[in-house]
GURO-307120 format. One record per atom (N, C-alpha, C): y, x, z negated; residue in three letters. Coordinates in steps of 0.02 Angstrom, whole numbers, padded with zeros to 5 digits, always signed. Each point is the difference from the previous one (the first is absolute). Layout:
<recs>
YXZala;...
</recs>
This chain:
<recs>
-00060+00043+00000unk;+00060-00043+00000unk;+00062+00044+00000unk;+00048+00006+00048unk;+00077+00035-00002unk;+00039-00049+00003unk;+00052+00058-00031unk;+00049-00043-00019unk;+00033-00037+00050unk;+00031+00026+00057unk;+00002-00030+00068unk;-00051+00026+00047unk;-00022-00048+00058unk;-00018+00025+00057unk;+00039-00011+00043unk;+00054+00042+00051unk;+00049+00025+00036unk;-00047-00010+00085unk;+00016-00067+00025unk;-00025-00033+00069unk;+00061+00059+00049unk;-00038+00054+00053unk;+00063+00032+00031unk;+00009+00066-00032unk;+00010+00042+00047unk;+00020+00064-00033unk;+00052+00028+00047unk;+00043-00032+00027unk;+00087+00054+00034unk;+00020-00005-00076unk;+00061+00031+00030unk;+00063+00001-00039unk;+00004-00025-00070unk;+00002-00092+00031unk;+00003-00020-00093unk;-00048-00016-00018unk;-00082-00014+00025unk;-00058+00031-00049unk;-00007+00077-00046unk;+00012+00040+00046unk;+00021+00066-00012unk;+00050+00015-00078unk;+00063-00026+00022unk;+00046-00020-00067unk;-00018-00017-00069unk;-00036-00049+00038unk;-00029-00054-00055unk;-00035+00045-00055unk;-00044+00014+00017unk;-00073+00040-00008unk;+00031+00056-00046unk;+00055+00026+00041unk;+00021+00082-00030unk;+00053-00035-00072unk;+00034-00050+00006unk;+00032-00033-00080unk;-00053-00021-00035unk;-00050-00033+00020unk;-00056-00020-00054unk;-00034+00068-00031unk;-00020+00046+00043unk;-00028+00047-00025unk;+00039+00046-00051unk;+00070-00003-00001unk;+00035+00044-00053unk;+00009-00034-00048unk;-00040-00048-00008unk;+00014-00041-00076unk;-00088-00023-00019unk;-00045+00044+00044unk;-00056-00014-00016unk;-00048-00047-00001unk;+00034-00057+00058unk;-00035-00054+00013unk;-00071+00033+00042unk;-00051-00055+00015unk;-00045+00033+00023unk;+00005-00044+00069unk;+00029+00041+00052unk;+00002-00069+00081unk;-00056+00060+00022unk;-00025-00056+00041unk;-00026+00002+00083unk;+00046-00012+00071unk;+00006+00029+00013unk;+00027+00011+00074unk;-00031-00008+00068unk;-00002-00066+00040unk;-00063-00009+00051unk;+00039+00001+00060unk;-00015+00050+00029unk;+00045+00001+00075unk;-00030-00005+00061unk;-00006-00033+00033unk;-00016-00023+00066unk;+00020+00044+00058unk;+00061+00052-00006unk;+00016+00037+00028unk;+00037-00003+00073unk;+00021-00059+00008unk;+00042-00046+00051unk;+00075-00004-00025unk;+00043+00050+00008unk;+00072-00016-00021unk;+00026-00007+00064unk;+00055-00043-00025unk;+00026-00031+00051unk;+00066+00022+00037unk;-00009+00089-00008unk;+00050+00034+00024unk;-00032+00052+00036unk;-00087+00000+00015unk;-00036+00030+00013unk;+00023+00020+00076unk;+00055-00041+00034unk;-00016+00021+00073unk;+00080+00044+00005unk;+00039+00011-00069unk;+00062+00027+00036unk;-00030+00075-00023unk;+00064+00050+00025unk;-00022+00057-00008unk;+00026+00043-00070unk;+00031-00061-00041unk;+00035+00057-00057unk;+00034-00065-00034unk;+00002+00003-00075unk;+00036-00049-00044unk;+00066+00025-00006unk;+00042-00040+00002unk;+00077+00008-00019unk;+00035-00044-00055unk;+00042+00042-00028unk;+00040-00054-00051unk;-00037+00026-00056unk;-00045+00033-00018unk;-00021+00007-00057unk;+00026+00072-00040unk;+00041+00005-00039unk;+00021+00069-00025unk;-00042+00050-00019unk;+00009+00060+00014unk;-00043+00069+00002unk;-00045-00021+00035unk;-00051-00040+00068unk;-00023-00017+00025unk;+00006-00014+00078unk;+00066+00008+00002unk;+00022-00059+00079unk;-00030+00057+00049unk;-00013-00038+00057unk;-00046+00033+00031unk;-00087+00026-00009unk;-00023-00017-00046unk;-00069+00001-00010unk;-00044-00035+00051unk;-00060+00034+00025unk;-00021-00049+00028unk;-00016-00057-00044unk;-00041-00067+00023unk;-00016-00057-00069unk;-00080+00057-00011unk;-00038+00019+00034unk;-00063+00046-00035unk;+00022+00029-00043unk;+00028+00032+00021unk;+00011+00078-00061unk;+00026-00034-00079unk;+00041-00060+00019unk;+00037-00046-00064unk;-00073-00011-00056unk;-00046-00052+00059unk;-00054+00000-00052unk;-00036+00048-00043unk;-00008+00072+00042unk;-00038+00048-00013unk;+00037+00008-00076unk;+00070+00031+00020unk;+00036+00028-00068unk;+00015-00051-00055unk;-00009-00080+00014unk;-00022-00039-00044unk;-00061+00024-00049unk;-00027-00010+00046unk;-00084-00002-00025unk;+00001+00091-00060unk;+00027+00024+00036unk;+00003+00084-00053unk;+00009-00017-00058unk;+00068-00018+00007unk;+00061-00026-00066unk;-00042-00052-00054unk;-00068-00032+00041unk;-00019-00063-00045unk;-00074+00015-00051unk;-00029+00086+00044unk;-00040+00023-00025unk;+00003+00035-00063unk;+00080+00010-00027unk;-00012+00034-00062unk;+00011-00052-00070unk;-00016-00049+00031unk;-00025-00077-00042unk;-00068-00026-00009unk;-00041+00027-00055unk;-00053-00015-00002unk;-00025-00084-00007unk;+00047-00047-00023unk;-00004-00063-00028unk;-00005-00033+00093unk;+00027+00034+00065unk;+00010-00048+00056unk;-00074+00029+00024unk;-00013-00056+00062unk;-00070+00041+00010unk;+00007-00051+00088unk;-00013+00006+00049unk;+00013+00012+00067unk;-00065-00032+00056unk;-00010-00063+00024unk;-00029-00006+00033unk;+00032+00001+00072unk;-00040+00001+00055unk;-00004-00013+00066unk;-00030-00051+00022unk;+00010-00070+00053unk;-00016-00038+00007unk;+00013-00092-00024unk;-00026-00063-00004unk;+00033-00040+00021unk;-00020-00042-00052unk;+00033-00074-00014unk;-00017-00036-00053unk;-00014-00085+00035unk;-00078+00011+00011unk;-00025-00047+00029unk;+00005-00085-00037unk;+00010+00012-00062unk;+00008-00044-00030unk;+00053+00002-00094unk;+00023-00071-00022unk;+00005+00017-00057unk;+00018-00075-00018unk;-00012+00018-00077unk;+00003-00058-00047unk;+00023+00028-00072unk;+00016-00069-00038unk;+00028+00023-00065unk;-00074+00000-00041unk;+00007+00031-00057unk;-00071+00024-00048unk;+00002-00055-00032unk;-00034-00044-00040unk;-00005-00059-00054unk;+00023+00045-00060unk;+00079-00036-00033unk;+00036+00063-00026unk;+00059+00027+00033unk;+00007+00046-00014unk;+00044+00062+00033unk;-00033+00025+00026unk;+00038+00028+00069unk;-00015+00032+00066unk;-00004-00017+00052unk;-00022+00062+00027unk;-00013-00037+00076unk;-00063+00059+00021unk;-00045-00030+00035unk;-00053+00021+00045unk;+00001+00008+00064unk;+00008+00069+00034unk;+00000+00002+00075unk;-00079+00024+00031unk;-00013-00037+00057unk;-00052+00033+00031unk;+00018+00038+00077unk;-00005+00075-00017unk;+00012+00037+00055unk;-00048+00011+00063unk;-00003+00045+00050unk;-00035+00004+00032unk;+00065+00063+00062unk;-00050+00035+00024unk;-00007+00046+00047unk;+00062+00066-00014unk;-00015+00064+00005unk;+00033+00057-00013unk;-00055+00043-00042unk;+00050+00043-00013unk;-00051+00059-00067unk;+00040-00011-00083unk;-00016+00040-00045unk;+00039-00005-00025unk;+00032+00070-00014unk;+00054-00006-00030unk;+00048+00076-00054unk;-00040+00014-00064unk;-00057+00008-00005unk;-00018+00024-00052unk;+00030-00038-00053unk;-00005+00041-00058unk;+00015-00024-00070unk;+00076+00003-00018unk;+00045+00061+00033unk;+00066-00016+00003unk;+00011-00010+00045unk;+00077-00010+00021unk;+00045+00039+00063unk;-00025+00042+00040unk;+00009+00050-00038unk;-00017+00072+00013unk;-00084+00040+00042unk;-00040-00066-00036unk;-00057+00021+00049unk;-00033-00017+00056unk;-00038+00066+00016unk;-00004-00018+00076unk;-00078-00031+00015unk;-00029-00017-00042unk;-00080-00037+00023unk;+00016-00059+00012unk;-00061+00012+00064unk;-00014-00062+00023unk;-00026-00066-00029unk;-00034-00044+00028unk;-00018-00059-00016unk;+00006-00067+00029unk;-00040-00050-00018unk;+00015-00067+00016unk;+00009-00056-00044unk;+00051-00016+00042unk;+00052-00036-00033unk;-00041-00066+00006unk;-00008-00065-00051unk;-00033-00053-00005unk;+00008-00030-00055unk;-00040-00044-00020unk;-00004-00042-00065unk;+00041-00020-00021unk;+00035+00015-00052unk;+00054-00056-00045unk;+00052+00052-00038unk;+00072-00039-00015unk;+00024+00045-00027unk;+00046-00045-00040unk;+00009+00013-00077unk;+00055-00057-00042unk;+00062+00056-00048unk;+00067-00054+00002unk;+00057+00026-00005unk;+00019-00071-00036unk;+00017+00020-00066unk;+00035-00034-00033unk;+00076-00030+00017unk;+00025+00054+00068unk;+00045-00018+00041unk;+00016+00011+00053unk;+00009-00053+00048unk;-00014+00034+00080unk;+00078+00005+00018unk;+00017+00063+00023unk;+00042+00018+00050unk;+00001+00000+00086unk;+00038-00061+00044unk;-00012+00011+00057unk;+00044+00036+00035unk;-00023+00049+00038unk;+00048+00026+00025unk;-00032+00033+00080unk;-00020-00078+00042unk;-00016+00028+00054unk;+00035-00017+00061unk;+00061+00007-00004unk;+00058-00001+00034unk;-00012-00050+00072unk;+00047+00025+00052unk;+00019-00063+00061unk;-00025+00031+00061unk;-00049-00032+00043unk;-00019+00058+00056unk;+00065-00037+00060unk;+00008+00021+00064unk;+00049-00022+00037unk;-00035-00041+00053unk;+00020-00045+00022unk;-00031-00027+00069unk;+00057-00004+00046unk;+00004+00040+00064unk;+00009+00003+00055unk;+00023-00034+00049unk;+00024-00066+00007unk;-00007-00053+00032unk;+00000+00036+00094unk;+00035+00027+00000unk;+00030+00026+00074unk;+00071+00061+00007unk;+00002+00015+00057unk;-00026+00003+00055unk;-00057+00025+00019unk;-00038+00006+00046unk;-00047+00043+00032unk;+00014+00070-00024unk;-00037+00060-00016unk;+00009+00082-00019unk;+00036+00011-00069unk;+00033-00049-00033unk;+00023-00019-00058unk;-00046+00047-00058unk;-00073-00032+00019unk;-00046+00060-00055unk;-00005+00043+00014unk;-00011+00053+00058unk;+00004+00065+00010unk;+00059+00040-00017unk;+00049-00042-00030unk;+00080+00046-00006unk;+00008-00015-00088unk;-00052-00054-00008unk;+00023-00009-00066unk;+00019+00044-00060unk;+00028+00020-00024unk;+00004+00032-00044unk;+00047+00095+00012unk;-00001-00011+00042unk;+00010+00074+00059unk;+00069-00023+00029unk;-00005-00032+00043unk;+00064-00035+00047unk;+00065-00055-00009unk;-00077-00060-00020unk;-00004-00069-00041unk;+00019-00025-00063unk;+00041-00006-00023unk;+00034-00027-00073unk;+00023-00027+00003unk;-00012-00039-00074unk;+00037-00075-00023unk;+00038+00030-00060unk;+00022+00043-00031unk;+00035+00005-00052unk;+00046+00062+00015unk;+00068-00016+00007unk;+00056+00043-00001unk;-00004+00077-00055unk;-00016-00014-00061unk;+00009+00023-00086unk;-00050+00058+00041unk;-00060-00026+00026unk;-00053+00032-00002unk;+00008+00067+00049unk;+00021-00019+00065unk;+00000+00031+00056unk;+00064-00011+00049unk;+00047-00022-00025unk;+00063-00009+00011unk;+00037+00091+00014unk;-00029+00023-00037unk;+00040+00078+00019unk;-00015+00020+00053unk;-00056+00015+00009unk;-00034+00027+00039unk;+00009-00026+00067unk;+00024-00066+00009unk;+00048-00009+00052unk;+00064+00043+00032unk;+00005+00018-00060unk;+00086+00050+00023unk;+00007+00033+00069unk;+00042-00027+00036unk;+00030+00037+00042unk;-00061-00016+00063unk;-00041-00072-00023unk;-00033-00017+00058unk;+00000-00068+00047unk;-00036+00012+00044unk;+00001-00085+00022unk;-00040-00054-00027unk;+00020-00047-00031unk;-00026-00054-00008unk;+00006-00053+00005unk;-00052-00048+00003unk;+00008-00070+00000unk;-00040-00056-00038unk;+00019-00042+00006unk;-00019-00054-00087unk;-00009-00059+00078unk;-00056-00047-00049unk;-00027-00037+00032unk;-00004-00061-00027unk;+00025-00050+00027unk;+00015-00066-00019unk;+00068-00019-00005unk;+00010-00059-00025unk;+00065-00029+00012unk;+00043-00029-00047unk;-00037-00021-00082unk;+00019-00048-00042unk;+00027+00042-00039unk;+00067-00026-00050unk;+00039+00041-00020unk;-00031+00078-00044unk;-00044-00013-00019unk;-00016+00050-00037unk;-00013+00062+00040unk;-00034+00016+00081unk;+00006+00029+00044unk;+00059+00019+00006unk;+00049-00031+00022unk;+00077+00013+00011unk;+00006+00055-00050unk;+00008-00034-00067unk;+00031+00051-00049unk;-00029+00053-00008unk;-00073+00006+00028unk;-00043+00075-00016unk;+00045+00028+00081unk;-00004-00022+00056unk;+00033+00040+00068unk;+00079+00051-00045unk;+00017-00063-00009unk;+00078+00034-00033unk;+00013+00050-00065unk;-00054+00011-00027unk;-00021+00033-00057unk;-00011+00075+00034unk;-00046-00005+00037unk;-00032+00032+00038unk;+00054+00059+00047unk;+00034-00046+00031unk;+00061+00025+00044unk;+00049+00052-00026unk;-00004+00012-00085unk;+00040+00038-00059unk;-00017+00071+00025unk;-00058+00014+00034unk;-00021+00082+00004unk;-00047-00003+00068unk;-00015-00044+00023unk;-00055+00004+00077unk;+00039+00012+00051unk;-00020+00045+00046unk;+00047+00002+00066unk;+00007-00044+00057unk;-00035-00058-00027unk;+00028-00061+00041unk;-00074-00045-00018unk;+00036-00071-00013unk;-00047-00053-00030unk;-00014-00037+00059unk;-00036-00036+00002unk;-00004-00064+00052unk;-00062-00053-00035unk;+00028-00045-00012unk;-00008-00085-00016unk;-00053-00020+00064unk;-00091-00007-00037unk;-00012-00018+00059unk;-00043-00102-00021unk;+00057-00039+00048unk;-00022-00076-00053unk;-00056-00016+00025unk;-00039+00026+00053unk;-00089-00027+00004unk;+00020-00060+00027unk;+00023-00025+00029unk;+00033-00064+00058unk;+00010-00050-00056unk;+00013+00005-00060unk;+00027-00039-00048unk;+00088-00002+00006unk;+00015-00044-00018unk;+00079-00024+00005unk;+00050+00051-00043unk;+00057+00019+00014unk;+00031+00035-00051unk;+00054-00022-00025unk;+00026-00022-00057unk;+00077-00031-00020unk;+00055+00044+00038unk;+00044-00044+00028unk;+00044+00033+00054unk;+00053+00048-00048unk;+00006-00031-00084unk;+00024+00047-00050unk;-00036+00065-00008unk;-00071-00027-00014unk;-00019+00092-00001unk;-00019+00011+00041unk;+00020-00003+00076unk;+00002+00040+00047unk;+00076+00037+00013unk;+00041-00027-00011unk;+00066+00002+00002unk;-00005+00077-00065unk;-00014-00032-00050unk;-00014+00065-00069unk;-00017+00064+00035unk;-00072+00000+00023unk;-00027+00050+00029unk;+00012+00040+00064unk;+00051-00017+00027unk;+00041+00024+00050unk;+00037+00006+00001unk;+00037-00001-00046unk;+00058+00007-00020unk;-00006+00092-00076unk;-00078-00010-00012unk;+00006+00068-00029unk;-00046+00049+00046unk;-00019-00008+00066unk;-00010+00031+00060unk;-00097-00015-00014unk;-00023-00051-00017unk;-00066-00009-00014unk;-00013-00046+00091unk;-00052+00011+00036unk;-00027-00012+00060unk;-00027-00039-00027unk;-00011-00057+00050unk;-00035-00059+00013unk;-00047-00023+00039unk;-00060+00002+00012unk;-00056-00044+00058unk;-00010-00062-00046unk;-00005-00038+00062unk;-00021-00061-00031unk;-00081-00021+00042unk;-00018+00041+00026unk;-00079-00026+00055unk;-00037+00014-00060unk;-00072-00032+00001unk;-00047-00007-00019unk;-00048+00087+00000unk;-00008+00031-00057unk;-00014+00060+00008unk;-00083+00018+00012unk;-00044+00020+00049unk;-00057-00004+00003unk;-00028+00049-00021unk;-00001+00058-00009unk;-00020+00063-00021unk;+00059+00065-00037unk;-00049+00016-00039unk;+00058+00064-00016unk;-00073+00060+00014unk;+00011+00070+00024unk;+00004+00041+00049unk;+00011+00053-00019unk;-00051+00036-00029unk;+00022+00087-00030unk;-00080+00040+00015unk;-00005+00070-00028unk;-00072+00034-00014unk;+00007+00029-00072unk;-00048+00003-00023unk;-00035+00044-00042unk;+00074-00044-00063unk;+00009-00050-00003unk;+00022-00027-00076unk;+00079-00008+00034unk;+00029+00037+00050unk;+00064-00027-00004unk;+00033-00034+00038unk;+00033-00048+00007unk;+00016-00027+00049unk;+00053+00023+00049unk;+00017-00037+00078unk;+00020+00055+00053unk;+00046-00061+00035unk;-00027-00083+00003unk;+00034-00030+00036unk;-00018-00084-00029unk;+00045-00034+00023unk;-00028-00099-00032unk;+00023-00035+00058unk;-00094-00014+00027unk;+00010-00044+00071unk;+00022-00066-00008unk;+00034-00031+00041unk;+00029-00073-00013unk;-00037-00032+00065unk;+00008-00080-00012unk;-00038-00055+00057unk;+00027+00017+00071unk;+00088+00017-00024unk;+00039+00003+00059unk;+00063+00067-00020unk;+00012+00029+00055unk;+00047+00049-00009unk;-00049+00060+00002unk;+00065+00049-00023unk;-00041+00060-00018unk;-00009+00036-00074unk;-00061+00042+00010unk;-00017+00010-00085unk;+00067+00032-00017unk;+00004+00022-00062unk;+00042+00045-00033unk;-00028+00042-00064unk;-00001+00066+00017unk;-00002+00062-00018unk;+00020-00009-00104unk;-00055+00035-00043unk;+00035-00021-00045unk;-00061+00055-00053unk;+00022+00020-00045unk;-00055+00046-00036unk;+00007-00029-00045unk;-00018-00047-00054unk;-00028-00044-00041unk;+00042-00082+00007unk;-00041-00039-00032unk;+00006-00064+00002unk;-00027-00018-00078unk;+00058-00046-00018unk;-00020-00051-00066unk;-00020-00061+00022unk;-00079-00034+00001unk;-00029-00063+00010unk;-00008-00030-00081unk;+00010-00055+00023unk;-00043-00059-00048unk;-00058+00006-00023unk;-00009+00034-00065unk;-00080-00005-00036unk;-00022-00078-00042unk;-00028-00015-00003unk;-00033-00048-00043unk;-00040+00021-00068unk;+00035+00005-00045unk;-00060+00026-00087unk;-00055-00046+00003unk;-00037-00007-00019unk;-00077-00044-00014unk;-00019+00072-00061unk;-00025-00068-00064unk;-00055+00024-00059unk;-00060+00049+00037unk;+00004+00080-00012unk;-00062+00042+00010unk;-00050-00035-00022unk;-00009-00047-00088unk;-00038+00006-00023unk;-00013-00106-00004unk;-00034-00025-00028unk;-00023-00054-00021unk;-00004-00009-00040unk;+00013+00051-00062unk;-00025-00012-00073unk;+00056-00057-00035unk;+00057+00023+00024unk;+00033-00042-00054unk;+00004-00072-00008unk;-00011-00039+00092unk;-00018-00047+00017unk;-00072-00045-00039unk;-00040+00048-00009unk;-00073-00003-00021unk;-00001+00005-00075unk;+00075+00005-00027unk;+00003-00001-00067unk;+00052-00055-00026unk;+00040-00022+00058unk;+00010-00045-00020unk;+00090+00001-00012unk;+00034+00072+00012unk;+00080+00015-00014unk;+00017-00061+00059unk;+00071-00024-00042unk;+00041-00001+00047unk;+00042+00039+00051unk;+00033-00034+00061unk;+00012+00045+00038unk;+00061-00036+00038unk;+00050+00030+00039unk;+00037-00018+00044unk;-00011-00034+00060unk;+00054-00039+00033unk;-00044+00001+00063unk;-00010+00047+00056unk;+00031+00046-00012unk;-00018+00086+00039unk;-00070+00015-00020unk;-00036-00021-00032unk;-00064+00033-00028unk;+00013+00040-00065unk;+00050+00035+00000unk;+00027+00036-00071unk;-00042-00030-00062unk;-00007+00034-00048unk;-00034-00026-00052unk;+00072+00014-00051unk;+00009-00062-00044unk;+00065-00002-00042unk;-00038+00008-00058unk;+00064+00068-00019unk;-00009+00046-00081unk;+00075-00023-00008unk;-00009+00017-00058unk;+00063+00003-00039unk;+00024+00095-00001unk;+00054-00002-00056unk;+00011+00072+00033unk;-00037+00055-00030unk;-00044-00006-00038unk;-00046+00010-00043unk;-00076+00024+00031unk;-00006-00051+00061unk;-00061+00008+00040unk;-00047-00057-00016unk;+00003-00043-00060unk;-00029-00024+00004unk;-00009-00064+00037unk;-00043-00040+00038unk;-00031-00054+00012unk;-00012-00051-00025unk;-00008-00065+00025unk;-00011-00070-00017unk;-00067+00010-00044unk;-00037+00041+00024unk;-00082-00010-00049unk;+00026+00073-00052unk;-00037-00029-00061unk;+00018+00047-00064unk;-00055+00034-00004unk;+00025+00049-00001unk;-00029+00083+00012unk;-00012+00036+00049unk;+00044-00037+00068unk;-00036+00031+00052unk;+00095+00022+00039unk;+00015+00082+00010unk;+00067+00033+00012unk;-00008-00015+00074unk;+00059+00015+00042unk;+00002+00028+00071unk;+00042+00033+00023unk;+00016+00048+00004unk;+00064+00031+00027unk;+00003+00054+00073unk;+00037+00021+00017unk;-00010+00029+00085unk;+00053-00074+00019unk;-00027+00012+00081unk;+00030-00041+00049unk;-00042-00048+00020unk;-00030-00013-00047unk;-00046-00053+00006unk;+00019-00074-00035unk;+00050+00028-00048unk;+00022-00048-00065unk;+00092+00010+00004unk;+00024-00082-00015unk;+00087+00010-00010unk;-00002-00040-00069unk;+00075+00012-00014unk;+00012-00049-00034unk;+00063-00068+00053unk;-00011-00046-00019unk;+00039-00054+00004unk;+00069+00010+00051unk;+00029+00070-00049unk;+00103+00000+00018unk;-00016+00028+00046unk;-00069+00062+00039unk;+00011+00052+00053unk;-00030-00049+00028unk;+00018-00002+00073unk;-00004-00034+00062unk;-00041+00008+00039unk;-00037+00080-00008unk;-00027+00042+00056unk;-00042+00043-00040unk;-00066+00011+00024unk;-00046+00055-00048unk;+00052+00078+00025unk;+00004+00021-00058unk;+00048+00068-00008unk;-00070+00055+00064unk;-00011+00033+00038unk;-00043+00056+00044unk;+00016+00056-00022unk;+00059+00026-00028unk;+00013+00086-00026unk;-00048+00007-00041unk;-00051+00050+00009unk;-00035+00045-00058unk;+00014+00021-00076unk;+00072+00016+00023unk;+00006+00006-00089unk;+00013-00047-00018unk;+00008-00055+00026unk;-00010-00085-00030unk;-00046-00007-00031unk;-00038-00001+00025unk;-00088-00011-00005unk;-00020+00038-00071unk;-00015+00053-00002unk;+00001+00038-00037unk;+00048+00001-00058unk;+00037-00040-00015unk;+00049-00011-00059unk;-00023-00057-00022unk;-00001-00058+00041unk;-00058-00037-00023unk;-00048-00009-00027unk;-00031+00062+00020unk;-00067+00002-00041unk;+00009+00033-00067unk;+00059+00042+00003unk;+00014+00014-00069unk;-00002-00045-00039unk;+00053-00051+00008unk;+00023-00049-00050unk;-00038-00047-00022unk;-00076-00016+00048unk;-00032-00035-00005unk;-00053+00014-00067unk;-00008+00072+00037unk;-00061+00046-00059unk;+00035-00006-00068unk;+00081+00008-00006unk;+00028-00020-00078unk;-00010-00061-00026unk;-00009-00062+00021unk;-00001-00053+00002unk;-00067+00006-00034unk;-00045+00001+00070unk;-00069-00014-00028unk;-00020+00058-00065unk;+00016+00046-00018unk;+00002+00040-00077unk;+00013-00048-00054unk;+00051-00018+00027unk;+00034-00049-00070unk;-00020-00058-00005unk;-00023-00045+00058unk;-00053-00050-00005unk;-00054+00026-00055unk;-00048+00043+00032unk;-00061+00044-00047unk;+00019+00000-00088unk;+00059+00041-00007unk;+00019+00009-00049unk;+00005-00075-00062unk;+00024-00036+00048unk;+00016-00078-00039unk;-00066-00022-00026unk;-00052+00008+00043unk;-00057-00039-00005unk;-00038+00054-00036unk;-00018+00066+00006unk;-00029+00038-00069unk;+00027+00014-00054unk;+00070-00014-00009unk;+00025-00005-00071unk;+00044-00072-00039unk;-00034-00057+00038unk;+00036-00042-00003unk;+00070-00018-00016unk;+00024+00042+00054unk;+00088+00013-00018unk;+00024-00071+00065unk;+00062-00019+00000unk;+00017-00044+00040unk;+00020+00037+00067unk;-00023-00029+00060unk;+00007+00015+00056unk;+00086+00020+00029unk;+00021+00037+00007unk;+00090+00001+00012unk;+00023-00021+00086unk;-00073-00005+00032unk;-00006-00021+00056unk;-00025-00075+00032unk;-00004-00038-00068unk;-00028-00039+00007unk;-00001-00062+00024unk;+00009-00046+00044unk;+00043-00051+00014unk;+00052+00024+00052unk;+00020+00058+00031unk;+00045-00001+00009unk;-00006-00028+00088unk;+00037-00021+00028unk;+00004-00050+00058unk;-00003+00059+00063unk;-00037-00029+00074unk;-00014+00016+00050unk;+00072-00010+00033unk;
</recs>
């Protein structure tokens, strides 16, 4: 029985794991090994970090988490789970090896049977879905972005173009236009407000309005964006429309409430509609944020605050002290 079992191992499993362990909780850490930054080439925004690839992030996680004997490190997936009669919760895993007895070790194994946590931490973040255009996945992550914060620099002093039409597009083109050597607005044969077209040409942002059929690069970067009609235009990255969708099922299967984005609603605390069960990452908001936060060191602060939380939960209930977290609203 541990004290948490930690669903996910990026960033804010990672977090999580490394605050529980300096106060001697005993977590499990089960990582599936699917982060959802797996296809860019380097994390940004994160201090003493920026530029990491997301591998190397986990690796030097995983170091940092080995000189914690109380955390202990699986590989692989959580085929099922339920609450224990009592306190807890019961997961049934299936497929990977495992980390040995800590972090730190390197034997093998298979991963199976059952595993219980007096408190479950979810933290298996948002995978992206793609909707379009055509070549969209071959650039993803390389060429292809949806988040300015993220890969917004790295634009500097290049060509780009943003795809779609509804205001929130607009304001990323014009955002964008602050440091790119020339933007262009592409609306996918969608309509454009003659105001923010007027906006966007007026701060030298280009306009197509045809229906875009392909975007057009090798080896990850893009080179050109064919349209129904006209001619392509030349452009070395593009911001498309991602879609978040739940990586995971568990929380659904447990029963949290959730947004209608899919988001699973915490309070700021991390916790969830079902009692005893955390979520934090970009998998989980609260209420006032609008939008699952995608920066890394988001994520990962999250999981800090969560792992304090769930301590002091623990704490309430083995020394029957009053919860200071208790009640408090999503």
């Amino acid at each position: 029985m541990f004290d948490v079992v930690i669903v996910g191992g990026g960033p804010t499993g990672m977090s999580a794991a490394l605050a529980l362990g300096r106060v001697h909780r005993s977590a499990l850490l089960l990582d599936a090994g699917e982060g959802r930054n797996a296809a860019a080439p380097n994390v940004h925004n994160f201090l003493t970090r920026d530029g990491t690839p997301p591998g190397e992030l986990r690796k030097l996680g995983r170091e940092e988490l080995a000189a914690y004997p109380s955390v202990r490190a699986r590989t692989g997936t959580v085929a099922g789970v339920s609450a224990r009669d009592g306190e807890g919760f019961r997961l049934e895993l299936s497929g990977g090896g495992t980390v040995g007895g800590t972090v730190g070790d390197t034997a093998g194994g298979t991963v199976g049977g059952t595993v219980e946590g007096r408190r479950l931490l979810l933290a298996t973040g948002l995978a992206d879905e793609l909707p379009g255009p055509p070549g969209v996945r071959e650039l993803w992550g390389r060429s292809a972005f949806h988040c300015p914060y993220c890969h917004g620099y790295e634009c500097t002093g290049r060509r780009v173009a943003v795809l779609g039409a509804d205001p929130s597009r607009v304001r990323l083109a014009l955002q964008l236009s602050r440091f790119a050597a020339g933007v262009v607005l592409c609306a996918d044969g969608r309509p454009l407000d003659p105001e923010a077209r007027a906006a966007l040409e007026g701060h030298g942002v280009g306009v197509r309005e045809e229906a875009v059929t392909r975007l057009e690069g090798d080896g990850g970067r893009l080179e050109r964006i064919m349209f129904a009609s006209g001619p392509p235009v030349e452009r070395d990255a593009v911001f498309v429309v991602n879609v978040p969708r739940q990586r995971s099922g568990l929380a659904a299967r447990l029963g949290c409430a959730a947004f209608a984005d899919g988001c699973v609603e915490v309070n700021e605390f991390g916790q969830t509609s079902v009692p005893g069960v955390y979520a934090a990452g970009d998998m989980a908001r609260r209420a006032s944020v609008p939008v699952p936060l995608a920066a890394v060191i988001a994520a990962a602060a999250s999981g800090t605050v969560a792992a304090a939380a769930l301590d002091q939960d623990l704490l309430s209930a083995d020394f029957g002290l009053p919860n200071p977290f208790a009640g408090a609203g999503r």
